[in-house]
N, C-alpha and C positions, 0 to 999 in steps of 0.2 A: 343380221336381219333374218327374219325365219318365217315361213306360213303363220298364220292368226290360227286358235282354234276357235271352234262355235262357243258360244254365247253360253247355251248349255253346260258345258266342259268347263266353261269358265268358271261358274257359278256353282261347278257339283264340288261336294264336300261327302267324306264316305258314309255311309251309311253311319248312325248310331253304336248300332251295335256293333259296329265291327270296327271304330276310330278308334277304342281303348287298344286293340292288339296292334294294329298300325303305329302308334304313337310307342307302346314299349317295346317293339322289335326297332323301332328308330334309338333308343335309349343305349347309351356307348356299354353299359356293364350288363346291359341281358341274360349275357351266357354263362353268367352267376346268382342270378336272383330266378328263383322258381317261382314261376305265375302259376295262380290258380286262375283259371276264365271260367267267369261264371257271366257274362257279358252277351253269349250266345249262347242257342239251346243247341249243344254240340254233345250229342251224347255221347257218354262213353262206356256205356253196357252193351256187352257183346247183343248180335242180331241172333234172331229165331235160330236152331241150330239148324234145322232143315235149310234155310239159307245159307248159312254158314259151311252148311255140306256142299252145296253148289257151286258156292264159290270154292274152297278148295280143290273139289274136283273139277276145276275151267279145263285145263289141259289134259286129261282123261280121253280113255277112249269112246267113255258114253258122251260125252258131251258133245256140244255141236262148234265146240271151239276147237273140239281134238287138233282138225286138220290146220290150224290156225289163222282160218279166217275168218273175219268180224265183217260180215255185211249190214248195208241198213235194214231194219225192218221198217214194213208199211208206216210213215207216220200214225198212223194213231195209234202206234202199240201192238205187239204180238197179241193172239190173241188169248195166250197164256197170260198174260202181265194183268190185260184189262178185267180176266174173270179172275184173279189173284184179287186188284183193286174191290169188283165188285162183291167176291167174298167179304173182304175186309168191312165191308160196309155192312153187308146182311146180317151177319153171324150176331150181333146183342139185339136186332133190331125184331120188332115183334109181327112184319110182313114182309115178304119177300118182294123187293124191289126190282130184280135184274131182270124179269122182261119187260118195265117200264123204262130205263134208263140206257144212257150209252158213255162212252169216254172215250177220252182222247189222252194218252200215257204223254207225260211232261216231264222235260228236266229239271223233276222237282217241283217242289206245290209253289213256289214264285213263278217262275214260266205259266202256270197255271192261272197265277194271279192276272199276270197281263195279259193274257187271252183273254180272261173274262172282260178286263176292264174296255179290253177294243172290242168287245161283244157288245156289252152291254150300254158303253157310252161312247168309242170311237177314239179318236185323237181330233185334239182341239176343238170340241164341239160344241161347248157348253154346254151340254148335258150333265147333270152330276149324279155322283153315287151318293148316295149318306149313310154316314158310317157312326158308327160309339166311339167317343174318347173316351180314356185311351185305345190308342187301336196298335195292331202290331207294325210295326213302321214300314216292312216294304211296303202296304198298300200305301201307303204317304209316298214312298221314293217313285213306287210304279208312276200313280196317279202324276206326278209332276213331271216322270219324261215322256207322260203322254200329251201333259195340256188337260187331263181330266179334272175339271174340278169338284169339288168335296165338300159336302153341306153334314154338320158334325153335332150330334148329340150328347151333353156331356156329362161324365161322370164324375164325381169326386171321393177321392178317400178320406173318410172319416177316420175320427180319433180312435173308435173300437176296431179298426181295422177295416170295416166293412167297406163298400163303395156303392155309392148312391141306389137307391134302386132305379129300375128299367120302368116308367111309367107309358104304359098304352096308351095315354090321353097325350101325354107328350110328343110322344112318337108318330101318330095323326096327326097333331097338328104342324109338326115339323116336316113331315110330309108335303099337306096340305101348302107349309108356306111356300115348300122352298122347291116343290113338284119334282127329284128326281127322278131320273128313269130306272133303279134298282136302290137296294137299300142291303147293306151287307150287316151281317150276325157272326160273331164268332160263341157256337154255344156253350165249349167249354175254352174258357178265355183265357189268347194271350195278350195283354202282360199281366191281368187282373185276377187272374186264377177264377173268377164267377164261375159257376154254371148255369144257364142259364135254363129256366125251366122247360118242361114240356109244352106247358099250356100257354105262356107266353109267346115262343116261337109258334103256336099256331095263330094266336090273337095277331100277331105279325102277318103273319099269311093271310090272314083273311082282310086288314090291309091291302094288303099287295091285290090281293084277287080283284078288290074294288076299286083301287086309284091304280090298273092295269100295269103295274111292274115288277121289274126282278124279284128275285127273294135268292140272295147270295150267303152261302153260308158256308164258311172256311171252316172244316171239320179235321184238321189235324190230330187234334185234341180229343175227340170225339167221345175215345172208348180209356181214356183218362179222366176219370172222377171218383169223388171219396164218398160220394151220397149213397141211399138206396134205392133213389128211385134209374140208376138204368141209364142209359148216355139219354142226348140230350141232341138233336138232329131235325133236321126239313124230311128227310128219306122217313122219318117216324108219321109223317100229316098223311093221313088218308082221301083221298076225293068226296067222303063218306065226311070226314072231317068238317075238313074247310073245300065245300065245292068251287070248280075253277081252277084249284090248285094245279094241277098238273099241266105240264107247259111250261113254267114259268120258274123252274128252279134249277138253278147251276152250285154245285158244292166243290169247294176246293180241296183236295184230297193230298195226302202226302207218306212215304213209308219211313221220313224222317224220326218221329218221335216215336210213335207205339210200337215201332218195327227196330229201333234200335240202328237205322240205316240211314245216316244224316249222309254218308259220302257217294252213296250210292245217286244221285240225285234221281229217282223217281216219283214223281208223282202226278195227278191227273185232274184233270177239267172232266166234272161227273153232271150233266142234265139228263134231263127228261123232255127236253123241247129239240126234235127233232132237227130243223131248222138247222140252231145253234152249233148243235153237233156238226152236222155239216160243214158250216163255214168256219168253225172252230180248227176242225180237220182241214181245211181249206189253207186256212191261214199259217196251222203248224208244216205244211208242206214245205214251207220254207226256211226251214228248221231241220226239213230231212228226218230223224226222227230223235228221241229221246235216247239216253244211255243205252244201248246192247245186253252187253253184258250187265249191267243194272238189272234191266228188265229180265234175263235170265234169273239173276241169283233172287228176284223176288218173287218170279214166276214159282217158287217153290211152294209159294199160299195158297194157289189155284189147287195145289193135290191136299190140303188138309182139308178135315173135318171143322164144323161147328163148333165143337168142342175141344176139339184142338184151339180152335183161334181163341176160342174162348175163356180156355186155360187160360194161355198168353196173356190174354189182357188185364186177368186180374193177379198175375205174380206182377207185372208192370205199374197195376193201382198200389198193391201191397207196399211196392218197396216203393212209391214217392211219397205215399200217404205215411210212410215211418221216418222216409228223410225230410220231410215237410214237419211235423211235427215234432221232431229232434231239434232243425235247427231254430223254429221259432224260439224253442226253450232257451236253447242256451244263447241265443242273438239277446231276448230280452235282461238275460241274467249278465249279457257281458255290455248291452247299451242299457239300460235303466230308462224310460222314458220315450224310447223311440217308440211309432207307429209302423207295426208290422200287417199288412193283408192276409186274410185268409183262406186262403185258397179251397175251392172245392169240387178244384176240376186242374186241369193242366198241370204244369212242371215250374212254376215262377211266386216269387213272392216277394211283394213291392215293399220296400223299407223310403219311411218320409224322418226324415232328419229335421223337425222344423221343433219340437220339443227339446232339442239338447244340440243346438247351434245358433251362432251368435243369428242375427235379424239378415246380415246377409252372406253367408251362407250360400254355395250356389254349388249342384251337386258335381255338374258338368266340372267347372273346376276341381270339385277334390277329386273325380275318377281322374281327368289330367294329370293331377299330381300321381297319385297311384300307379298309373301306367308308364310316364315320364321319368318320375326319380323317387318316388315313396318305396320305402323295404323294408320288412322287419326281420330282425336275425333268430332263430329260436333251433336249439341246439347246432350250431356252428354253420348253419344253413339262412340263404336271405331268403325270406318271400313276399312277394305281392297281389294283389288281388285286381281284376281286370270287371270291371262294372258295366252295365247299361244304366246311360242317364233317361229318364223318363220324360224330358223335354222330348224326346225324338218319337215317344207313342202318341202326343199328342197335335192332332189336324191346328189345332189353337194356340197362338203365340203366349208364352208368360206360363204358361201352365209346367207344374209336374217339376218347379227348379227345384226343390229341394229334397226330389225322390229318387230312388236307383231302382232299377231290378236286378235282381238275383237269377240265375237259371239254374237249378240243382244236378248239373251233367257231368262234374268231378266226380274220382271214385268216391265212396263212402269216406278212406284215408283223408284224405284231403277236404271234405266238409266237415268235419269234424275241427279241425282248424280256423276254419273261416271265420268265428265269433269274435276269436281272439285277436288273429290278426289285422282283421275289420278294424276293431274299440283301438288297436295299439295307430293301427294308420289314421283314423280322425284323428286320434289324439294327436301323433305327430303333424298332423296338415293345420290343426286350428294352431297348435305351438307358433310355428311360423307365419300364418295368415296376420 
């Protein structure tokens, strides 16, 4: 006989995106089959090299770790880390935001997440946020160990690849029905690769300004897109704009993807409502603060140029805008009939398997089999591929069974395989189905 655990505990199952690498590190022959994970956006291209200097020089005598110790800094971030973030933010955008806004430096733009979510709607409130399906799953995981509930606008992916459009009359009235108290955007989108326009994100705001709520906008992705018109952000809405606006917008920031620094976990809760800041700062107290040395090796942004960062971000578009466009080619040349998204913004590209599988088909199971015991041998080598199923981006039951996401974060070596052993592994999983 043993302690019970909570109800909660009982009932959690891992995250989506990260049950495929749980499931093949359980699998008895691992230590001989090479996984590619493209299941997580876990990048694997070296960071900034100015950070990269920082970090190897931690035990130096310039550094403030010489003497080797690691105190906390002030919760809400040095204040190196916070003007590095609000750099990151300024530098494509066409007005200088930083003495409108403030932050609060986070273990990473999830800790981020749920700050906003106890911000904005509390625990067990019934207050809801409403969000776009598909959406990136922590806000699904946050939202449900808060008790937060979630009123969901939906999308679909069409057969040309596209996904539905964003209709403003929809999104009032969805509003209207269903009265949340914030309403979250991801403008260059994960898992859907969108981007979402300039002028839409303001039509949104000026929503929010009238039926008086949030305007939440997870900008990870931000300064990742293949258009020409320029990222795509709330920080871009002028007062001049949509008046009212200011006050009322919280962005989620992160140095995960465009910084090349997934392990670093840095990232931050960015408003302009004074308030929020506060009890934001309030609440992370209990948290003590964020990464240290994180926030050092990022602190390295805070000494660059405009154009320095600005560099950075388009060798960053460059090379996803070339491995995005490689591998749709040879996915469709090695699947014939699948539906591939088209990305035009972020690092992911949604593959629907419903044109070249039997009627059921269920994608969750073939990533199981994949991770579990699927392998293909190719020159004297096993390998297999680690998936996100697309059931887990969506707030709505039944949806997304027959899709996966791709996260493009292997080296180039290794995506260039992916097509192949992709078509060899359905093939092998329908065999046996």
């Amino acid at each position: 006989m043993s302690p019970s655990i909570s109800e909660h505990y009982v009932k959690r199952e891992p995250s989506s995106i990260r049950k495929a690498q749980i499931l093949f590190q359980s699998r008895p022959d691992f230590s001989i089959v090479e996984v590619i994970n493209l299941a997580i956006g876990n990048i694997s291209l070296p960071m900034h090299p100015a950070m990269l200097s920082r970090l190897k020089g931690i035990g130096k005598p310039d550094s403030p770790f010489a003497d080797g110790v690691v105190q906390y800094t002030a919760s809400e971030g040095t204040t190196e880390c916070k003007t590095a973030i609000l750099n990151s933010i300024n530098a494509e955008l066409s007005q200088n935001i930083s003495k409108d806004i403030n932050c609060v430096i986070t273990d990473g733009g999830s800790q981020a997440m749920e700050l906003m979510l106890l911000g904005v709607s509390g625990t067990s409130s019934g207050e809801p946020i409403m969000v776009i399906d598909p959406l990136y799953t922590n806000y699904v995981e946050f939202a449900k160990r808060l008790s937060t509930p979630m009123v969901s606008l939906e999308r679909n992916l069409n057969a040309d690849g596209s996904f539905g459009d964003l209709d403003i009359i929809k999104i009032r009235k969805k509003i209207e029905q269903d009265n949340p108290k914030s309403i979250l955007i991801i403008p260059a989108d994960n898992p859907t690769g969108l981007q979402m326009s300039q002028n839409l994100i303001n039509e949104i705001a000026k929503i929010c300004v009238e039926k008086d709520i949030w305007m939440v906008s997870d900008e990870a992705y931000r300064n990742i897109y293949f258009s020409g018109t320029g990222p795509s952000s709330i920080w871009q809405i002028s007062n001049t704009d949509v008046p009212g606006i200011k006050g009322r917008r919280i962005s989620i920031e992160s140095v995960s993807k465009v910084w090349n620094a997934c392990g670093l976990r840095i990232g931050a809760l960015v408003t302009d409502n004074k308030i929020m800041y506060q009890k934001v700062r309030s609440e992370y107290t209990a948290n003590l603060c964020a990464n240290v040395i994180g926030q050092y090796v990022f602190g390295a942004v805070a000494q660059m140029s405009a154009d320095e960062i600005i560099d950075w971000y388009s060798r960053q578009r460059a090379y996803y805008s070339r491995a995005i466009i490689r591998l749709i080619k040879e996915l469709k040349e090695e699947l014939p009939g699948i539906i591939l998204s088209s990305p035009g913004a972020a690092i992911y590209i949604v593959l629907d398997f419903k044109n070249i599988t039997p009627s059921d088909f269920n994608a969750s199971k073939f990533i199981e089999f994949c991770s579990s015991n699927g392998k293909i041998r190719i020159n004297s080598k096993y390998y297999t591929l680690l998936l996100s199923p697309m059931e887990g981006f969506y707030n709505q039951k039944l949806k997304g069974e027959k899709q996966v996401r791709i996260a493009l974060v292997e080296p180039e070596s290794k995506m260039k395989m992916v097509p192949k052993i992709l078509s060899r592994l359905l093939e092998n999983y329908l065999k046996n189905e």
